[in-house]
FIDO-41006 format. One record per residue (C-alpha): residue in three letters; x, y, z; residue number from 1. Coordinates in steps of 0.2 Angstrom, whole numbers. Example, Ala and Ser with C-alpha at 12.3 -4.5 7.8 and 13.67 -1.06 7.14 Angstrom:
<fifis>
<fifi resn="ALA" east="62" north="-22" up="39" resi="1"/>
<fifi resn="SER" east="68" north="-5" up="36" resi="2"/>
</fifis>
This chain:
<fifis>
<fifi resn="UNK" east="-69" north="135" up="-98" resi="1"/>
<fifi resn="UNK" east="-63" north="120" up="-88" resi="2"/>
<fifi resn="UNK" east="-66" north="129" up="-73" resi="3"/>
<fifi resn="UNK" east="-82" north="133" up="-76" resi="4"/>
<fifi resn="UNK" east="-87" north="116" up="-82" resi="5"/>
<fifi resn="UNK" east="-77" north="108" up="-65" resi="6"/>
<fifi resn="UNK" east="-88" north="119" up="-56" resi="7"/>
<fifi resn="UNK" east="-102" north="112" up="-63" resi="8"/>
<fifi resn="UNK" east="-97" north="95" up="-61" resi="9"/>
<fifi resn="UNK" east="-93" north="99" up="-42" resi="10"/>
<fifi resn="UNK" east="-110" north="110" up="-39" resi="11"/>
<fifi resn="UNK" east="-122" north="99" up="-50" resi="12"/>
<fifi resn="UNK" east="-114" north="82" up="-55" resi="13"/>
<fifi resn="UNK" east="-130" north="74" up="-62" resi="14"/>
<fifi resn="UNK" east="-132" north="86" up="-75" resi="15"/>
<fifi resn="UNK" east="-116" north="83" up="-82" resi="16"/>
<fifi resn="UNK" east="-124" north="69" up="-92" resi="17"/>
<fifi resn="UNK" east="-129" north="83" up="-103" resi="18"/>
<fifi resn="UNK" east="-111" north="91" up="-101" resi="19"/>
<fifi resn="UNK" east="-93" north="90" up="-108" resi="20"/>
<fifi resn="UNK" east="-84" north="90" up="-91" resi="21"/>
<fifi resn="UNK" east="-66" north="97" up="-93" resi="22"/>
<fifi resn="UNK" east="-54" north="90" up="-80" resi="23"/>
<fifi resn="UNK" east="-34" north="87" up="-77" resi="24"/>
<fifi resn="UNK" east="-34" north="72" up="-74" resi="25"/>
<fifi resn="UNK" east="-45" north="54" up="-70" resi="26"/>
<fifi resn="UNK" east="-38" north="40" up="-57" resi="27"/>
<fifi resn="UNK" east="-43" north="22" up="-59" resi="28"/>
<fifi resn="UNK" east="-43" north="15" up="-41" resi="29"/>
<fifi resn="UNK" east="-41" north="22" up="-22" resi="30"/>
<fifi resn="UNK" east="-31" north="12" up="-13" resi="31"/>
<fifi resn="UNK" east="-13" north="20" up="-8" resi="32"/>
<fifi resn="UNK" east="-7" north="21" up="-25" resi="33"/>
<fifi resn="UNK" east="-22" north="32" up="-30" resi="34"/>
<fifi resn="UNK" east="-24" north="42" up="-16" resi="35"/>
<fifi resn="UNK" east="-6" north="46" up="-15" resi="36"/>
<fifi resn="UNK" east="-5" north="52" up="-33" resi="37"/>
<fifi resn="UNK" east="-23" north="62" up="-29" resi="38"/>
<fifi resn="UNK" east="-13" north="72" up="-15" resi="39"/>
<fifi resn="UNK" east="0" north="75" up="-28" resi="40"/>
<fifi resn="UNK" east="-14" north="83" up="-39" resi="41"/>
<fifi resn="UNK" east="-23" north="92" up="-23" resi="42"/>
<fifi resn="UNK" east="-6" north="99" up="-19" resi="43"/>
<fifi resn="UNK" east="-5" north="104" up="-38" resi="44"/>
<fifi resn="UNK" east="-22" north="113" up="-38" resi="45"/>
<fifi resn="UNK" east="-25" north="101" up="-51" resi="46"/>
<fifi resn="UNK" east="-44" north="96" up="-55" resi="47"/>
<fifi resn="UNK" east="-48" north="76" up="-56" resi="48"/>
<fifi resn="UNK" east="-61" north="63" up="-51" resi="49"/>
<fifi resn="UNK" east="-57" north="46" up="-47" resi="50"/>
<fifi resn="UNK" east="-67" north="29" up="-52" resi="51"/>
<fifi resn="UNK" east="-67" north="17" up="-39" resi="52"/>
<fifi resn="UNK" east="-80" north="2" up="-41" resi="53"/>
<fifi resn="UNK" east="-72" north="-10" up="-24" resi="54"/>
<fifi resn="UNK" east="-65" north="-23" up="-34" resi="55"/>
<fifi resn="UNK" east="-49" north="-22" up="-25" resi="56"/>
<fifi resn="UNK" east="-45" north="-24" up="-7" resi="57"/>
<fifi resn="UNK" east="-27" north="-25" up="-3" resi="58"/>
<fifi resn="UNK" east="-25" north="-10" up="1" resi="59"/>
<fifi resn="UNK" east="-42" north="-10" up="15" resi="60"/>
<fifi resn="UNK" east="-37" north="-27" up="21" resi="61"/>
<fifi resn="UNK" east="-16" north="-25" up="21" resi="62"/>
<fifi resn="UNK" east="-6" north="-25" up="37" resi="63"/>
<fifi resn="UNK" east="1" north="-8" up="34" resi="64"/>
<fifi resn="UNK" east="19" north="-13" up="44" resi="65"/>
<fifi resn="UNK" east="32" north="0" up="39" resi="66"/>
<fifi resn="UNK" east="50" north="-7" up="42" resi="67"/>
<fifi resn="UNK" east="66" north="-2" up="32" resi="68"/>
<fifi resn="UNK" east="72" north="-20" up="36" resi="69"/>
<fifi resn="UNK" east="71" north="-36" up="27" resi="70"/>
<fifi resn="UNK" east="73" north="-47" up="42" resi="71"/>
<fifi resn="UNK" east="73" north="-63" up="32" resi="72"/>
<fifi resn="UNK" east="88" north="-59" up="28" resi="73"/>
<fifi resn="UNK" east="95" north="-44" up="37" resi="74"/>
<fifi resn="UNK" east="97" north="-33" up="23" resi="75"/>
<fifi resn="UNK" east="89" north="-15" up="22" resi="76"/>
<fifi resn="UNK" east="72" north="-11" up="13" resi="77"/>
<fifi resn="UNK" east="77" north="-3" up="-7" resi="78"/>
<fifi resn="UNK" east="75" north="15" up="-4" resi="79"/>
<fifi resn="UNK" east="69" north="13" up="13" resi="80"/>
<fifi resn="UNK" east="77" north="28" up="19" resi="81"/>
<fifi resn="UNK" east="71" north="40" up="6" resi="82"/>
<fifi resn="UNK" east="56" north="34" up="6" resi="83"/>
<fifi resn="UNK" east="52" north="34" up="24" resi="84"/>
<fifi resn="UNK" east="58" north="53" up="23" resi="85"/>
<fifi resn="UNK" east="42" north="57" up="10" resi="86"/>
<fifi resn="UNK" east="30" north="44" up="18" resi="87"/>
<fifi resn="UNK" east="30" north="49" up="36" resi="88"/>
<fifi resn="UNK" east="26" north="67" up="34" resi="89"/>
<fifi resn="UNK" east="15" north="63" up="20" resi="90"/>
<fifi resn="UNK" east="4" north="52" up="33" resi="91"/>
<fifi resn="UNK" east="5" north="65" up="44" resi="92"/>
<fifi resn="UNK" east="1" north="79" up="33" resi="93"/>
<fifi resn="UNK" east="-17" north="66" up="30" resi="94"/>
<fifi resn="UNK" east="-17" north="65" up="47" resi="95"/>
<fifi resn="UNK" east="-21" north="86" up="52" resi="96"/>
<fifi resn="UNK" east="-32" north="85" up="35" resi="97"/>
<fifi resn="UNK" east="-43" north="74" up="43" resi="98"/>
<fifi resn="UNK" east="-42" north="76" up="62" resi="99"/>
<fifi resn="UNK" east="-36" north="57" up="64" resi="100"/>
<fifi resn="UNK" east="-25" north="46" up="67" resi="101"/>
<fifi resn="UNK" east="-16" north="34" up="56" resi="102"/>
<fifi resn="UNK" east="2" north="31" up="60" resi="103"/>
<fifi resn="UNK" east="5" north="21" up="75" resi="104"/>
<fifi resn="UNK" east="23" north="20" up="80" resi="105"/>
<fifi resn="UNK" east="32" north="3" up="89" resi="106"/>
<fifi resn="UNK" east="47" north="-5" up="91" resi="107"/>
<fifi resn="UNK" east="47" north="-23" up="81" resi="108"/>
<fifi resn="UNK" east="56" north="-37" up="91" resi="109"/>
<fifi resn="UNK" east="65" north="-52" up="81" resi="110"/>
<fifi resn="UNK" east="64" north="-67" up="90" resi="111"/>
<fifi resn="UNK" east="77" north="-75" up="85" resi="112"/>
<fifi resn="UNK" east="78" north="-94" up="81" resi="113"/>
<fifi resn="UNK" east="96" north="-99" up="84" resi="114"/>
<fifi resn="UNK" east="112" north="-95" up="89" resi="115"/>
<fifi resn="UNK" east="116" north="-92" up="71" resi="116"/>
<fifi resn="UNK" east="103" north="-81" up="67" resi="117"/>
<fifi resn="UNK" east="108" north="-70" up="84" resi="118"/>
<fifi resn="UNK" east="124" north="-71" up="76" resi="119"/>
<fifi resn="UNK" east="119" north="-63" up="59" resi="120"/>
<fifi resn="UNK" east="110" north="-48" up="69" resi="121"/>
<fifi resn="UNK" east="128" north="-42" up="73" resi="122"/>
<fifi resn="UNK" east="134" north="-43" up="58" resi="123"/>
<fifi resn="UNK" east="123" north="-32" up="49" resi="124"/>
<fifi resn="UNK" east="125" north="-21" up="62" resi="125"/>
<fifi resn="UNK" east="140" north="-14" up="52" resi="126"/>
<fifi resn="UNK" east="131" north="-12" up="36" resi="127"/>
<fifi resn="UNK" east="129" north="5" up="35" resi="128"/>
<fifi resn="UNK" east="111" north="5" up="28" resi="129"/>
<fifi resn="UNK" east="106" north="-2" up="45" resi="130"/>
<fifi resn="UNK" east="114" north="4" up="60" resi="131"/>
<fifi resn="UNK" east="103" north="15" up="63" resi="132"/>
<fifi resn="UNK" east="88" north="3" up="62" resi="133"/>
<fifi resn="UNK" east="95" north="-10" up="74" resi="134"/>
<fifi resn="UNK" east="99" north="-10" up="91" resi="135"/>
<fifi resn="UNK" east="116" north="-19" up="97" resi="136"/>
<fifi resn="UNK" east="109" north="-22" up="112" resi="137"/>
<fifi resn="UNK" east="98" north="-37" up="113" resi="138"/>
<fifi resn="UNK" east="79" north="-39" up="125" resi="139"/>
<fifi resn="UNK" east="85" north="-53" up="135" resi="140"/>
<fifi resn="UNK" east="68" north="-49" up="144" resi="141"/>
<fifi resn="UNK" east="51" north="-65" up="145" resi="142"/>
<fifi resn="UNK" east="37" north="-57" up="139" resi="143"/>
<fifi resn="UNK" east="22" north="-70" up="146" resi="144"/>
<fifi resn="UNK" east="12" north="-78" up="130" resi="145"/>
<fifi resn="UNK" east="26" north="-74" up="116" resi="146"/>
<fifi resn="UNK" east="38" north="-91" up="114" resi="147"/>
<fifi resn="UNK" east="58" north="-84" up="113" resi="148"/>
<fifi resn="UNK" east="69" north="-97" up="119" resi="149"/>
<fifi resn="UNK" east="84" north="-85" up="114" resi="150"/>
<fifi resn="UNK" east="85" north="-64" up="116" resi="151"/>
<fifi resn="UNK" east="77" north="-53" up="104" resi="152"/>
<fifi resn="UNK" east="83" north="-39" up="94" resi="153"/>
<fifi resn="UNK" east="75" north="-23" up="91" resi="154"/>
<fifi resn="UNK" east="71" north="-13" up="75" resi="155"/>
<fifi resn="UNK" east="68" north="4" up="77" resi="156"/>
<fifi resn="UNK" east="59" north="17" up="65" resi="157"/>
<fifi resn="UNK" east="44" north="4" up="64" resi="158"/>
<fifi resn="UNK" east="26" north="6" up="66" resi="159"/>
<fifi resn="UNK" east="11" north="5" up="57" resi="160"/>
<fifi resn="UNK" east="-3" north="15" up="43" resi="161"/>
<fifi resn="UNK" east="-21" north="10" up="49" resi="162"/>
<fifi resn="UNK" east="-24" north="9" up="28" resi="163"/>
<fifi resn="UNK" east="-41" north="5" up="32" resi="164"/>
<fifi resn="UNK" east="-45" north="18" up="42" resi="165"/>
<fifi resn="UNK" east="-36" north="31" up="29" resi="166"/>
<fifi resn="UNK" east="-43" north="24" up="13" resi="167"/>
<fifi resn="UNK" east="-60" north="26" up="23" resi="168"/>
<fifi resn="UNK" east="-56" north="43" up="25" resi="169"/>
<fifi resn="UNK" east="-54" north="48" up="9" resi="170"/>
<fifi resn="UNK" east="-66" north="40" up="2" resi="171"/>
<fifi resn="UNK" east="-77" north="51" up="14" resi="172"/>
<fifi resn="UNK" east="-69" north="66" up="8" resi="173"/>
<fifi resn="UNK" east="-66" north="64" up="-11" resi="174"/>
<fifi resn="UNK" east="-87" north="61" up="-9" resi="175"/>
<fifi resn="UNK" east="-90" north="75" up="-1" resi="176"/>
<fifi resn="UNK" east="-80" north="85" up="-16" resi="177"/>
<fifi resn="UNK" east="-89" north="75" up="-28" resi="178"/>
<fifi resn="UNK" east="-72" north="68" up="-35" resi="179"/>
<fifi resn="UNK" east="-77" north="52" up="-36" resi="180"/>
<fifi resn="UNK" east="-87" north="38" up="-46" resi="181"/>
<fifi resn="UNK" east="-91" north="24" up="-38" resi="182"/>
<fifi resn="UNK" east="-94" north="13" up="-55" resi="183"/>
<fifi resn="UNK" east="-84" north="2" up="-63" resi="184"/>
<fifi resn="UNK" east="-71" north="10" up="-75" resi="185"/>
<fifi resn="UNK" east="-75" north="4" up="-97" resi="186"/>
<fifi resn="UNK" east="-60" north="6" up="-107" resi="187"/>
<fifi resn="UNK" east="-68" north="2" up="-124" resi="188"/>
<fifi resn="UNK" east="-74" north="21" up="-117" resi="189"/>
<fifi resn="UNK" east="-61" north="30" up="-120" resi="190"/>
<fifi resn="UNK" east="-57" north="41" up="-134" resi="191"/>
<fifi resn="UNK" east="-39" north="48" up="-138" resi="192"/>
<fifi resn="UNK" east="-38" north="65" up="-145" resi="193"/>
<fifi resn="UNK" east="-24" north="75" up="-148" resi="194"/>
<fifi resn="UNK" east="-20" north="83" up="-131" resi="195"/>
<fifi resn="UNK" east="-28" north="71" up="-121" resi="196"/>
<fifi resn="UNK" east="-44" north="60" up="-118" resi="197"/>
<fifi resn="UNK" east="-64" north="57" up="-120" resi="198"/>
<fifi resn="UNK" east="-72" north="48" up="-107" resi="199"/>
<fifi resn="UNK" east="-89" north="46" up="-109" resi="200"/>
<fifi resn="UNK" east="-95" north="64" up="-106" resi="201"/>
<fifi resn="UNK" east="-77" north="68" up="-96" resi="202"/>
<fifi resn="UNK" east="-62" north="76" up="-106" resi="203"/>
<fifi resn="UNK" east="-46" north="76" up="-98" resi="204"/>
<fifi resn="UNK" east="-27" north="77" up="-100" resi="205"/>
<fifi resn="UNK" east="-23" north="60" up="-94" resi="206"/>
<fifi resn="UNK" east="-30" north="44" up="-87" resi="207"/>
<fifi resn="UNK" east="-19" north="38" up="-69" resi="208"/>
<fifi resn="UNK" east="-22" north="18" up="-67" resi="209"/>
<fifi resn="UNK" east="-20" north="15" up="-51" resi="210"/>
<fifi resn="UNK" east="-29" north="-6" up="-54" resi="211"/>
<fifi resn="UNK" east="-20" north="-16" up="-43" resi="212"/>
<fifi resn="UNK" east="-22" north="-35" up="-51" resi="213"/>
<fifi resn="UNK" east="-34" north="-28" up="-57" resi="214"/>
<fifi resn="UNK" east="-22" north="-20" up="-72" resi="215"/>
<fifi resn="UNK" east="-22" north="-39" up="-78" resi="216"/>
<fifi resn="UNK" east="-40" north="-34" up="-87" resi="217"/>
<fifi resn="UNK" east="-33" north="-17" up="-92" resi="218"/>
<fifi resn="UNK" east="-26" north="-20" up="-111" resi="219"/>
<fifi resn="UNK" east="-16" north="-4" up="-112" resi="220"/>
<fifi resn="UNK" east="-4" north="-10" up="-96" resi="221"/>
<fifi resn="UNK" east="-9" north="-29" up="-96" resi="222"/>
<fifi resn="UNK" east="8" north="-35" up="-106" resi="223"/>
<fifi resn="UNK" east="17" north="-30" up="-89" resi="224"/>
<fifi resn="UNK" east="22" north="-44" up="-77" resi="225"/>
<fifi resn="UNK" east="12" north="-41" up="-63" resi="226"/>
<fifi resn="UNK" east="10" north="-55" up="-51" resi="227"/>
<fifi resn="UNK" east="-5" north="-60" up="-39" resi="228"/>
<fifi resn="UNK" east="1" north="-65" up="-23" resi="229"/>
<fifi resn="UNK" east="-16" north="-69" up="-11" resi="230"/>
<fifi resn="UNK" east="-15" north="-62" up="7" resi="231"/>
<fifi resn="UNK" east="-23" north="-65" up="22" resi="232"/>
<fifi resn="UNK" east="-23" north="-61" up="40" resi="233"/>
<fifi resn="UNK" east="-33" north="-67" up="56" resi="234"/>
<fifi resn="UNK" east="-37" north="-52" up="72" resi="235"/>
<fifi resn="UNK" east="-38" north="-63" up="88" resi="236"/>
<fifi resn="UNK" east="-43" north="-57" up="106" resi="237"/>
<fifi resn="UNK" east="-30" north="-65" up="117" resi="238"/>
<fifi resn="UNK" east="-33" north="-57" up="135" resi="239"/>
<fifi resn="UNK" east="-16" north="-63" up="143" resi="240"/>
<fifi resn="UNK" east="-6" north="-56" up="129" resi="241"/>
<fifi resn="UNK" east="-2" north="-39" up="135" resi="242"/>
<fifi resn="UNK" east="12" north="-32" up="122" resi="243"/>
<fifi resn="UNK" east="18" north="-16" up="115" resi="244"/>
<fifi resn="UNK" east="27" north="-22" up="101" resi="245"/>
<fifi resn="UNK" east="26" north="-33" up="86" resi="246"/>
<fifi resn="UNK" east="32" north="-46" up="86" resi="247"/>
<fifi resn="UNK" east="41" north="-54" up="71" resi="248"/>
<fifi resn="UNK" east="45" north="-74" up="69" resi="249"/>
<fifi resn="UNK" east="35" north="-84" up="56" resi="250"/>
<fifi resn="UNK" east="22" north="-71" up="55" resi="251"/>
<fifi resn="UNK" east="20" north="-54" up="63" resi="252"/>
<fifi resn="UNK" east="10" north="-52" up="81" resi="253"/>
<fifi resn="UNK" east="4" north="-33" up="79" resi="254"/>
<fifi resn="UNK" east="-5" north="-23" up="95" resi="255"/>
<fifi resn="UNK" east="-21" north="-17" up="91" resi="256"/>
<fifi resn="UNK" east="-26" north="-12" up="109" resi="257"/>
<fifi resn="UNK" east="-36" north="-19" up="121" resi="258"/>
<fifi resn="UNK" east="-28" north="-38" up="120" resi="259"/>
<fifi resn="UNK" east="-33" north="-38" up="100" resi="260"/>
<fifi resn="UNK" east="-18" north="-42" up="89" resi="261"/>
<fifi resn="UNK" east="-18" north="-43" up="70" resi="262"/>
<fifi resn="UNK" east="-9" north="-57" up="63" resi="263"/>
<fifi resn="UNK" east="-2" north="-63" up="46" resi="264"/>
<fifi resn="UNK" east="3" north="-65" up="33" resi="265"/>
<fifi resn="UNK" east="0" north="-81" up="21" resi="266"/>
<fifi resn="UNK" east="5" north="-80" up="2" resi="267"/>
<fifi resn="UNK" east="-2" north="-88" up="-9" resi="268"/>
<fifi resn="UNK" east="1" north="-88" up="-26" resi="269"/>
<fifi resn="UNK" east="-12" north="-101" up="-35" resi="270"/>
<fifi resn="UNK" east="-30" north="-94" up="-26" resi="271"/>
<fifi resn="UNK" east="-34" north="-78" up="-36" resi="272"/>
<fifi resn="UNK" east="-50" north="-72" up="-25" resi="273"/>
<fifi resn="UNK" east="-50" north="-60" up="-12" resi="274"/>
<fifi resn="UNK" east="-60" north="-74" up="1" resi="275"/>
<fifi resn="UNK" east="-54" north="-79" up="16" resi="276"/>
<fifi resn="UNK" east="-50" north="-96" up="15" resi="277"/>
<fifi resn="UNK" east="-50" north="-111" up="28" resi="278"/>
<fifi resn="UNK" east="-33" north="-115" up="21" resi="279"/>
<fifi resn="UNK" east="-26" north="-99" up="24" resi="280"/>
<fifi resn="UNK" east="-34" north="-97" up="43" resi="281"/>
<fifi resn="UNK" east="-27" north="-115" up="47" resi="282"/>
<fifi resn="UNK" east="-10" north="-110" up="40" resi="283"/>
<fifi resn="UNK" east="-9" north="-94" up="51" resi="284"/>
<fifi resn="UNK" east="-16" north="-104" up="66" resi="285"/>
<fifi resn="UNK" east="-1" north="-117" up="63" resi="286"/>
<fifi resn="UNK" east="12" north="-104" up="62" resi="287"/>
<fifi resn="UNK" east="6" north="-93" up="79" resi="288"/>
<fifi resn="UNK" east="9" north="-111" up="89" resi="289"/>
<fifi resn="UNK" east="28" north="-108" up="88" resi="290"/>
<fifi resn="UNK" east="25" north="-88" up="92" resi="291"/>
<fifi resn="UNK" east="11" north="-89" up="106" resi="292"/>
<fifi resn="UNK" east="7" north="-101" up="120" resi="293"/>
<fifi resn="UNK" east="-7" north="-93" up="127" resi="294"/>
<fifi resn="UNK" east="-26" north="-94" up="122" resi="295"/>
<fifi resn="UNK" east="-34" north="-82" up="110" resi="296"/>
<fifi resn="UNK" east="-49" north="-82" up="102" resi="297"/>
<fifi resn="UNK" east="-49" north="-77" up="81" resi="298"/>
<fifi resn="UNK" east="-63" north="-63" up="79" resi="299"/>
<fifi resn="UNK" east="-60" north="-58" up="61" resi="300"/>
<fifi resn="UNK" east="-51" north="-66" up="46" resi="301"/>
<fifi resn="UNK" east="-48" north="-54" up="28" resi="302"/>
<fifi resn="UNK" east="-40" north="-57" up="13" resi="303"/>
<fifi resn="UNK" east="-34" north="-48" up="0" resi="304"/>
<fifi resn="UNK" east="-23" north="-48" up="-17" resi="305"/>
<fifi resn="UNK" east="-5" north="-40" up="-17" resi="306"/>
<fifi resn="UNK" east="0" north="-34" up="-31" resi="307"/>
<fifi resn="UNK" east="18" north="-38" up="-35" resi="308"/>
<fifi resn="UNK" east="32" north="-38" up="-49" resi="309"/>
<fifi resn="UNK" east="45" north="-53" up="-53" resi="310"/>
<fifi resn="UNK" east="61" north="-40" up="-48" resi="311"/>
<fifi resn="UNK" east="52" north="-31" up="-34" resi="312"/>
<fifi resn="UNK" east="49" north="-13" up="-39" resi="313"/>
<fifi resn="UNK" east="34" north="-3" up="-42" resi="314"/>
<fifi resn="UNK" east="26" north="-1" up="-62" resi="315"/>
<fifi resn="UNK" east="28" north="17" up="-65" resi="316"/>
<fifi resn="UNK" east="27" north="28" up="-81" resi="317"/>
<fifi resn="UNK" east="19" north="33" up="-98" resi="318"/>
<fifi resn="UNK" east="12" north="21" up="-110" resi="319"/>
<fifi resn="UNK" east="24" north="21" up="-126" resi="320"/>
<fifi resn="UNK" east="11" north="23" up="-139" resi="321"/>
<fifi resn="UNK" east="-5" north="32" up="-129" resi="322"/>
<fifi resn="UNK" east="3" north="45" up="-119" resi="323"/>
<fifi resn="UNK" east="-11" north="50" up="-111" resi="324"/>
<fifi resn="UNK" east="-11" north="35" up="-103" resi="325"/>
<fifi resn="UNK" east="0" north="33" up="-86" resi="326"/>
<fifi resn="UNK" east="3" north="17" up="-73" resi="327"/>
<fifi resn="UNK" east="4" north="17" up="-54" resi="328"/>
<fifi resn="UNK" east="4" north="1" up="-48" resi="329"/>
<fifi resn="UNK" east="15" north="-15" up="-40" resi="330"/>
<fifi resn="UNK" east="17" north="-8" up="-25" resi="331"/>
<fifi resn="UNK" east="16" north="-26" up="-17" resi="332"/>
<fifi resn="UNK" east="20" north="-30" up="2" resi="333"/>
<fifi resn="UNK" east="29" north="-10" up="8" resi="334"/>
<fifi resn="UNK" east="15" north="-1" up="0" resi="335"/>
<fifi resn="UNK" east="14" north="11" up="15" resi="336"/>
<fifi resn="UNK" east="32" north="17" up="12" resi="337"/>
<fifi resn="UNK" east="32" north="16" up="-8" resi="338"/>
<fifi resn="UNK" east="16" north="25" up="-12" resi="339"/>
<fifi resn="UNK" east="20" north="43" up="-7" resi="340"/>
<fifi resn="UNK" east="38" north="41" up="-16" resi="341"/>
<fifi resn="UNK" east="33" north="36" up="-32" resi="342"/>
<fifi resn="UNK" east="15" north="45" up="-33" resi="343"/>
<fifi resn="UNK" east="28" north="59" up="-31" resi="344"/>
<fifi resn="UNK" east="40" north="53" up="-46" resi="345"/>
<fifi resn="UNK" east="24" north="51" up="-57" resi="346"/>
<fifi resn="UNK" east="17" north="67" up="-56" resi="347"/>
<fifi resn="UNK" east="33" north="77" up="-60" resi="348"/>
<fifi resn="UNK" east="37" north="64" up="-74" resi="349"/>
<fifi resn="UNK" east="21" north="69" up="-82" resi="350"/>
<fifi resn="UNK" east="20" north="87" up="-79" resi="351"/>
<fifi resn="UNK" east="39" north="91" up="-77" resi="352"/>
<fifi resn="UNK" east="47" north="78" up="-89" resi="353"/>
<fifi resn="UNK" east="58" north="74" up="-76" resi="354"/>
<fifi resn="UNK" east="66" north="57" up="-77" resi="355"/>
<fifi resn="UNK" east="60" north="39" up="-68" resi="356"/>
<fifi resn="UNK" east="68" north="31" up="-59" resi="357"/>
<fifi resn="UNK" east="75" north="17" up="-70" resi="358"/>
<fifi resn="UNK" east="70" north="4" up="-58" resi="359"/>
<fifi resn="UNK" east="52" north="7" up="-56" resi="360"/>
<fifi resn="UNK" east="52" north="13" up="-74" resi="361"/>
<fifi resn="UNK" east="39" north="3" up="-84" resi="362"/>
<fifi resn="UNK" east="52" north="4" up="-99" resi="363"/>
<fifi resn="UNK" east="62" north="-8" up="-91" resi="364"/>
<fifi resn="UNK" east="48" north="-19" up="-98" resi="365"/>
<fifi resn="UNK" east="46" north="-22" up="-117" resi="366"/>
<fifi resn="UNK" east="28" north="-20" up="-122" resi="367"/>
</fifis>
């Protein structure tokens, strides 16, 4: 019966006004959380259709760096090796579905700002989450336009998601398979029944918010602390830059191709809209100063809202009281390696019982 009705749904979606349409699952919200978990489900062979009404951006407008190393700090990325094991393929797997590409690889250059900083580069060099991510031997090289005093170092296993591009892309496709709504999702909608849910004329087995601050309106996940942290990044055309690389001081300088470059990123914690801001591009402007002394031109400024938890780990599981009910969300600034990972945990925690992880287990937090 559920495949019949799927059918249905798929062949004549405008008739199932008149319909109960059975299905596994529904996702609230494509961005990479979503779209990470719909894989899981594709993979699955499990039916779902997704509601998706724009509202959120940072997953269109996000620089889509992956790094395993925090180099604030010189400490490696939580998880980052695991995760990068699961992501990469995962992109590439998208990448044949498709016939594009979305992963572009690149070294990432440190400049350094002292001595004391170089210093510090050679002292993680012996933690052994990080030897293989940096290289001992430092780029005494000039590279015209890009300020660096001192050498820089180099981080491997670097590059870069094109999330626009990809969130594009499936978008493209889940429309094509008429898996997706594009209307804003009503939870006064839903109904709970015994084995799962009623949503308008949609009955499924469980409802997969993937909100990002948008979850602040949802009141079965609200009580969690998710934080808005405000985004935003400039493209500028600078014509004597002429760099493979990003580079990473203040802010990150990322090759685009043809002398554009995509720089960022501000945080700020006080403006709640998803707008580029004057502020914001005069902040970025002020920054690339002590990066860049060579012209450019800004072509394009974007904003967007990261979602992001006080301890820095993803909001993952079951709703205590509504089972049906599950969260994949706080993915905040390393979206690109974390998605794939914890879309992964999700699914088998709901299908397989198999145990979160505690740290992005949302029972950490009491509701």
């Amino acid at each position: 019966m559920r495949k019949q009705a799927f059918f249905l749904f798929k062949k004549y979606p405008k008739l199932t006004y008149f319909y109960t349409v059975k299905i596994d699952y529904i996702i609230v919200g494509l961005g990479l959380a979503g779209l990470s978990f719909a894989e899981e489900l594709i993979t699955a062979k499990k039916s779902f259709l997704v509601f998706e009404d724009d509202s959120q951006t940072s997953s269109l407008v996000a620089g889509g760096i992956y790094n395993p190393v925090i180099l604030k700090r010189f400490t490696p990325v939580w998880n980052a090796k695991e995760q990068l094991e699961i992501a990469l393929p995962f992109y590439e797997k998208l990448a044949q579905k498709f016939n594009q590409k979305f992963d572009k690889k690149f070294i990432t250059k440190k400049v350094f700002k002292s001595i004391e900083e170089q210093n510090n580069w050679f002292t993680a060099l012996d933690k052994p989450n990080l030897t293989d991510y940096l290289d001992p031997n430092l780029d005494s090289k000039k590279y015209e336009g890009v300020i660096g005093d001192l050498c820089f170092g180099n981080v491997k296993e670097t590059g870069r998601i094109d999330t626009k591009k990809l969130v594009e892309a499936y978008r493209d496709f889940l429309e094509k398979e008429n898996k997706i709504q594009f209307e804003k999702f009503d939870y006064s909608k839903i109904e709970f029944e015994e084995d799962g849910i009623t949503y308008k004329n949609i009955a499924a087995q469980k409802i997969v918010f993937c909100e990002g601050f948008g979850m602040k309106k949802n009141p079965f996940f609200n009580y969690l602390p998710l934080n808005e942290a405000k985004g935003e990044l400039i493209i500028i055309h600078a014509p004597k830059l002429d760099i493979d690389f990003l580079v990473k001081s203040t802010l990150f300088v990322l090759p685009l191709g043809n002398h554009y470059y995509k720089v960022g990123a501000t945080f700020n914690w006080n403006d709640k809209t998803s707008h580029p801001s004057e502020e914001g591009k005069m902040e970025l402007v002020e920054k690339l100063q002590k990066v860049l002394n060579i012209p450019y031109e800004i072509v394009e400024q974007s904003a967007g809202i990261r979602p992001t938890v006080k301890d820095r780990r993803p909001l993952v599981g079951v709703h205590k009281k509504f089972p049906q009910l599950a969260i994949l969300n706080g993915l905040g600034t390393r979206g690109v390696m974390i998605a794939p990972t914890v879309a992964k945990q999700l699914f088998h925690h709901i299908e397989n019982q198999e145990k979160l992880d505690s740290e992005i287990d949302i029972n950490r937090f009491s509701s």
